[in-house]
C-alpha positions, -999 to +999 in steps of 0.1 A: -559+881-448-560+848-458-580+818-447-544+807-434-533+832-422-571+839-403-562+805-387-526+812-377-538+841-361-567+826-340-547+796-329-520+819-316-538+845-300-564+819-284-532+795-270-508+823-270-487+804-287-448+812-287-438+797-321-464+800-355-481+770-364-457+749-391-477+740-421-458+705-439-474+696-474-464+663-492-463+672-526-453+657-561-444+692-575-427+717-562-456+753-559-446+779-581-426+807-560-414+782-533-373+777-533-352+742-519-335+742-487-305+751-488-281+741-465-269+712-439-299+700-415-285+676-390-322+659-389-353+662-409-369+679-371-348+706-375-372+718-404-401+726-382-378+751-363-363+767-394-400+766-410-413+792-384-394+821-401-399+808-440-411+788-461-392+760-483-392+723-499-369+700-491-365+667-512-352+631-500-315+642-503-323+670-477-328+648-458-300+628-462-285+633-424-311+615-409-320+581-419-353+574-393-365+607-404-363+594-440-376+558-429-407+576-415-417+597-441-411+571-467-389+588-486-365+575-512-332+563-495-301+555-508-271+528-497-257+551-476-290+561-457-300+528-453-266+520-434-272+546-415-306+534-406-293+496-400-267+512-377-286+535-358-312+504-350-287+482-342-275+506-312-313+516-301-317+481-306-283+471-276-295+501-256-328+483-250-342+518-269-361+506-299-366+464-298-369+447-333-403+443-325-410+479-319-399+493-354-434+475-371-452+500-342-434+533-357-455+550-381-445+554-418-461+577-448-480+553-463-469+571-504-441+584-506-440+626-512-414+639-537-412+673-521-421+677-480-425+720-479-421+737-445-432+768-435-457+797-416-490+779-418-497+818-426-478+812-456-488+778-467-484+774-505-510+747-509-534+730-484-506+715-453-514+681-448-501+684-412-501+714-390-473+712-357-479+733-329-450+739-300-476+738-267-474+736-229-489+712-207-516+741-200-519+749-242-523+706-246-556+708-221-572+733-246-559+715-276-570+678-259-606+691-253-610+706-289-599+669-306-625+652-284-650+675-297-636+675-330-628+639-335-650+623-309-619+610-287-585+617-273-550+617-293-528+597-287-496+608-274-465+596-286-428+585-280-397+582-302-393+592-324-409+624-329-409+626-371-435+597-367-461+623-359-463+632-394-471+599-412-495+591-380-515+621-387-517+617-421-521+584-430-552+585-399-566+619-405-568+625-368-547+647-343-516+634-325-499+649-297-459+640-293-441+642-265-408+644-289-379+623-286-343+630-269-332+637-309-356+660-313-348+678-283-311+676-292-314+695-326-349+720-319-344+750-297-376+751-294-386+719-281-375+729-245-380+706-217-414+716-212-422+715-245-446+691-265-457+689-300-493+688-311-503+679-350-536+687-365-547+674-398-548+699-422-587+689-433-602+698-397-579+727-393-608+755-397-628+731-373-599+728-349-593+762-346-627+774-338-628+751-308-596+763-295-610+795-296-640+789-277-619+762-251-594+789-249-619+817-237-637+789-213-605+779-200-595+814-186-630+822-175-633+792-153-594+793-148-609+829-129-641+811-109-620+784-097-590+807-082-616+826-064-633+797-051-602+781-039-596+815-021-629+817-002-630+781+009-589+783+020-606+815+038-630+787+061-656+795+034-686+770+021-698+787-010-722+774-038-715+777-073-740+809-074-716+824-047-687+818-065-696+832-097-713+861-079-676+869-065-660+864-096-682+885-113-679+910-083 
């Protein structure tokens, strides 16, 4: 098994993940063995859904359909794109959504990639650059914990829109948790209404994952001491710590 695929597999047994970690790499060439998209894609998002099954590149004109998508990972636009993009912030722009002065807030890739590949972090042709994991609320307080021990302090969790998770991980080299954006949740089946996205750098994914792993195991053992301890005391009970973990043990 491969160090990849090692982490794929302890980052979805240890969050029980529903969905394999996505593995994006910014490349200038396109890896030996690894075919274009082929194919309509109403928004660059819809990669990460499409990405869990196989992996694929996809260059600037794959992303044609989705002109914030291409203004966030700096990708080469053409006349067409930018109109859309003018368009699309003039309306955000009347619905009070995204204010001229919010657009300088929205991250962008600070180079621009020739070739964004999607796919099975399993699979991963070259080292990903950003890893995306589909969590729960209960899956974010594991992932949370591991980035403060990781990284010394929380993410940051993020709005609209949610392609700006990319560029923000990479250009900072720290994790980023996004709460997705209403296009987002349009276009990926996956990103239910419960549903949030978590990015991990690709250089503390070994790191990352061997947190989660312990958390993850901490989490359901106290998960265990604090139901029974709600029990005895809903019960008219006073116990101590001690007690408690004598009848969890017990």
């Amino acid at each position: 098994m491969s160090g990849f695929a090692n982490v794929q597999e302890t980052l979805v047994r240890s969050l029980e993940l529903a969905q394999v970690p996505v593995a994006v790499c910014l490349a200038e060439t396109l890896p030996q063995g690894v075919g274009m998209w082929s194919g309509t894609a109403p928004a660059g998002c819809r990669f990460w859904q499409e990405a869990a099954a196989r992996t694929f590149a996809t260059g600037a004109r794959q992303h044609d359909l989705c002109a914030i998508g291409i203004y966030t990972h700096n990708l080469e636009a053409t006349p067409a794109s930018d109109t859309d993009l003018n368009d699309a912030l003039k309306v955000f722009g009347e619905l009070g959504y995204v204010r001229a002065e919010d657009v300088a807030q929205i991250p962008v890739l600070a180079s621009r990639p020739q070739y964004v590949i999607y796919g099975p972090l399993a699979e991963a042709p070259a080292d990903p650059d950003v890893v995306l994991l589909f969590v729960r609320a209960n899956q974010i307080l594991i992932l949370a914990e591991a980035a403060q021990q990781v990284e010394g302090g929380a993410p940051p969790a993020m709005g609209r829109p949610a392609c700006a998770v990319i560029p923000q991980v990479k250009n900072t080299g720290g994790t980023a948790l996004s709460l997705g954006c209403c296009g987002a949740r349009a276009y990926l089946d996956v990103m239910t209404e419960e549903v949030a996205l978590f990015a991990v750098p690709g250089g503390k994914l070994e790191a990352f994952a061997g947190r989660v792993a312990a958390l993850a195991q901490a989490n359901r053992i106290l998960t265990q001491f604090h139901s029974v301890r709600r029990k005895d005391v809903e019960a008219g009970h006073t116990p101590t710590v001690a007690q408690s973990l004598a009848a969890m043990q017990g």
